[in-house]
N, C-alpha and C positions, 0 to 999 in steps of 0.2 A: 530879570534883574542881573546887571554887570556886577560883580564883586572885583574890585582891585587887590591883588596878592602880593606880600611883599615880606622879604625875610633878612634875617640879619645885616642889620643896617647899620649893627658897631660904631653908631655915632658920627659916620661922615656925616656931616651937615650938608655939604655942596652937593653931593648925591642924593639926600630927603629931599632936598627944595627940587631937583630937575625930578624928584619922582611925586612929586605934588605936583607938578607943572604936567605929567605924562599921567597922570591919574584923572587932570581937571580934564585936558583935552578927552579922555577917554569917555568923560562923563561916567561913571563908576559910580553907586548908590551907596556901597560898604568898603569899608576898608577889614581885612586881615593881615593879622603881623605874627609870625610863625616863631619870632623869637627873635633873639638876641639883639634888642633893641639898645639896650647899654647906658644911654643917658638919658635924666628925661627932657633932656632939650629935643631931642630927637622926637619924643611924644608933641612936642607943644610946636614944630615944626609940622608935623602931618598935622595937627589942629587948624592951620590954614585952609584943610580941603574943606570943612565944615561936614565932613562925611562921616558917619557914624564907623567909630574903628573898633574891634576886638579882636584880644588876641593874647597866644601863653608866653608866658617867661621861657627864655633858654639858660642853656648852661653858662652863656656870659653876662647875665642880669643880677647874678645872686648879691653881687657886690651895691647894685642899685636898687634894690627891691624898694626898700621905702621908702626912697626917693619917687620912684615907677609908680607904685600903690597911689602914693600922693596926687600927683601930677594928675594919674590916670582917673581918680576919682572927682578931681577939681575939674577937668577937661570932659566928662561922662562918657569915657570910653571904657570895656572892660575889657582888664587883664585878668590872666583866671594861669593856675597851674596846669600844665599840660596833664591828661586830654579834654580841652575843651569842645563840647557841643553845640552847634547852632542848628537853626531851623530858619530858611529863609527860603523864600519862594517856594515852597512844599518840598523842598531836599535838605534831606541830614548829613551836614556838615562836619566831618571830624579835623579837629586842629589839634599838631602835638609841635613840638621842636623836631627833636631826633627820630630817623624814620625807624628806628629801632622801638618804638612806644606804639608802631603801626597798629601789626598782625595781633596786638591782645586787643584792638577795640575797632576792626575795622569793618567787623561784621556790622548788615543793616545801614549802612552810610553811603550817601549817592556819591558823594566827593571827600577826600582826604589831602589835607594840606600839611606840609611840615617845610619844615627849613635842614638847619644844623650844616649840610656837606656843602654848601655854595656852588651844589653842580642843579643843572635844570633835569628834571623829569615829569616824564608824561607819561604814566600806564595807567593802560585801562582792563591789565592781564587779568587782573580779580574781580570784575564787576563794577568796580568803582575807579571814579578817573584821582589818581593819585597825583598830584602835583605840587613841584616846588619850582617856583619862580628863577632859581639859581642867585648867580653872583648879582647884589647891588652896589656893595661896600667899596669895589677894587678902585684903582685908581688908572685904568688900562679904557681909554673912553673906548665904547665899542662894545666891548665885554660884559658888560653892566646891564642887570634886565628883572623886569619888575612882569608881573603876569594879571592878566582880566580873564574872568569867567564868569561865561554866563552859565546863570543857572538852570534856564528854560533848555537850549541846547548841551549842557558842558561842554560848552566847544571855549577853546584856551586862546589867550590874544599872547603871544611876549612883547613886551615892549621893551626895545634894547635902546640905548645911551651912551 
């Protein structure tokens, strides 16, 4: 199973639609969203992939939360308060924003996703492959990169734009 990663997305629109467009081609089964999604147009924006997304609130959603709840519920996506848990293709998933929520819940998880810093990382120093996608928001074409993982391998794709 390919999962699509993708994190603070602050509401550029022009940047969801090219990372729905780098997500279709990728063929991706799930979407994860690490946070700070912002608007829920942005929600109903990825609703195009038709791909099942979940994913936690960051620190820049508190202002949208029931606007996000909404959307996300009407759309059947869940949003859940960081640390969220998944189980998909027989690996335990941990999802938080801030990599600071890490190290209290990363025991027993094959994969850990977070967002928050807009810088890319890949460690695999603990046992488990830690990953954030980096910058998607910016406006520096180039710079901008959305991540796939598979879950049979964890082996990480970036996809930059």
């Amino acid at each position: 199973m390919r999962i699509g990663v993708v994190s603070d997305t602050h509401n550029n629109l022009p940047n969801v639609r090219r990372i729905v467009e780098l997500f279709t081609q990728a063929r991706v089964e799930r979407i994860v969203h690490t946070g700070d999604i912002t608007q829920a147009k942005t929600l109903r924006a990825l609703a195009e992939l038709q791909t099942p997304l979940a994913g936690v609130f960051g620190n820049n959603d508190h202002g949208e939360r029931e606007s996000l709840e909404h959307t996300a519920a009407e759309l059947g996506m869940e949003l859940s308060d960081p640390p969220l848990e998944l189980r998909w293709a027989g690996r335990r998933i941990l999802v938080v924003h801030d990599p600071r929520e890490l190290e209290a819940h990363l025991h027993g998880h094959d994969v850990a996703l977070h967002g928050h810093t807009h810088e890319r990382r890949i460690d695999r120093s603990t046992g488990c492959l830690v990953f954030n996608p980096g910058e998607c928001a910016g406006h520096l074409e180039g710079r901008n990169a959305v991540g796939v993982v598979d879950l049979v391998s964890l082996e990480v794709e970036i996809l930059r734009f």
